[in-house]
N, C-alpha and C positions, 0 to 999 in steps of 0.2 A: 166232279173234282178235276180239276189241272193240274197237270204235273208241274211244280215249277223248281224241281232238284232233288238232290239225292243226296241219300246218307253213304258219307264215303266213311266213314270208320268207326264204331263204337267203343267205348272206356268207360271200366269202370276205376276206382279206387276207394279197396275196403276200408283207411283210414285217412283219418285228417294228416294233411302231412304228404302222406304214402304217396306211392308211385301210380301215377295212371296206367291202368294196358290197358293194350287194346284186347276186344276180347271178339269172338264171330257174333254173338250174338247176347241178347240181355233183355231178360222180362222185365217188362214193365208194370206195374201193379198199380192202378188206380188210387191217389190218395195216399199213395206213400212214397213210391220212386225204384231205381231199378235194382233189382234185387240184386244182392253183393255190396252196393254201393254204400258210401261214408254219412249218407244223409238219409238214406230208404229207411221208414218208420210210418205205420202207419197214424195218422193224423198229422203228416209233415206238412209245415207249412207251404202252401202252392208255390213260392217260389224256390223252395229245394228239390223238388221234385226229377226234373230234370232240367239241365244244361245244353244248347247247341252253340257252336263257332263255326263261321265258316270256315271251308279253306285258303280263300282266297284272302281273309285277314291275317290270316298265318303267315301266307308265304310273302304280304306287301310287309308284315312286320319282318319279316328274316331280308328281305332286301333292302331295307332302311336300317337294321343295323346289321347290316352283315354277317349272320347267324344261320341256322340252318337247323335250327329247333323242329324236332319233330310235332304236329299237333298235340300228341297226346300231354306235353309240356304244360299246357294252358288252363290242363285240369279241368275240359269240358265233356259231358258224358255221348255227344253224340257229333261228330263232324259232317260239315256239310258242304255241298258246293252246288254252286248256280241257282241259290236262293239267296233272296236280299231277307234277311233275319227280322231287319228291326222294321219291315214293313207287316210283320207276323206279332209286333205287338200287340194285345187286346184282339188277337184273332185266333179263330180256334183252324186248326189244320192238323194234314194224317203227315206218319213217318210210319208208312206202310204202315200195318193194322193199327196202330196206334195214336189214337186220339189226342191232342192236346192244347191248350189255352196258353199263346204267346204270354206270360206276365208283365214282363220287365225287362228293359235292357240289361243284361250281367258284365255292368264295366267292372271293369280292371281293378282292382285292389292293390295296394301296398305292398301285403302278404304277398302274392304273386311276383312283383317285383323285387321283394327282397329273395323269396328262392329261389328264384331263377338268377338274382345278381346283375341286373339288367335295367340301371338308372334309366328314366327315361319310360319304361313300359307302359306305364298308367295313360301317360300323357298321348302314345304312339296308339293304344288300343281305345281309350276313349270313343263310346258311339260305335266301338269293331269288336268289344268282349266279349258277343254274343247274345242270348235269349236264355230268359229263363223261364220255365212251363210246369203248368198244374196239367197232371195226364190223367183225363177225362177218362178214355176209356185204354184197358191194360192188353198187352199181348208182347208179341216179342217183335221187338229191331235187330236187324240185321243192317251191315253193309249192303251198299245197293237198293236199299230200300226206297222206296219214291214218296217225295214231299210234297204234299200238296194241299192250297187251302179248301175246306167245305166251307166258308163261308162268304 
């Protein structure tokens, strides 16, 4: 395995809605998602499972609209940086112990735009929402953690 980036901060949020934090660390459970979180059940669909953005779409989205939105804003369960995301679609890769199957692009929604109040967002994250992952095998993420694909 290569390292190709790092987990710069982990969130959960125990409701739909709710506020993301960031938290040090969050088990991960094969098959269901991270424990605490708004979606962890097990038999969850693989695309609920978990969530990654990087940082770098954060901070190009706050300097297009002039904002200064923390990531946790974006309601994604693990932040990243110096990994390109959507080349981890249909690929299975670690975040530190933890195994997981790129799914899906996670663009932008409506829902996100309208609560954050920020016409335009859909359009600005489009192909930058992030990844969403079935987690193959469970253990815990931390910050700092290192990204990299096995395959």
């Amino acid at each position: 395995m290569t390292a190709q980036g790092v987990a710069k901060g982990v969130c959960l949020s125990a409701t739909e809605g709710g506020v993301a934090r960031e938290v040090s660390e969050a088990v991960a459970t094969a098959g269901a998602g991270l424990e605490g979180d708004r979606y962890c059940a097990f038999g969850a669909s693989a695309e609920t499972q978990l969530t990654l953005i990087q940082i770098e779409a954060v901070n190009e989205f706050n300097e297009a609209f002039g904002t200064d939105l923390p990531a946790t804003a974006f309601r994604r369960n693990v932040i990243t940086e110096g990994v390109d995301l959507n080349a981890l679609e249909g690929r299975i890769f670690t975040v530190g112990q933890v195994q997981l199957r790129g799914v899906e692009l996670c663009e932008p929604c409506a829902y996100l735009q309208n609560l954050l109040d920020i016409p335009g967002l859909v359009k600005q994250l489009t192909h930058k929402g992030g990844l969403r992952c079935e987690i193959l095998r469970g253990g815990v993420i931390r910050p700092g953690d290192e990204i990299g694909a096995t395959d």
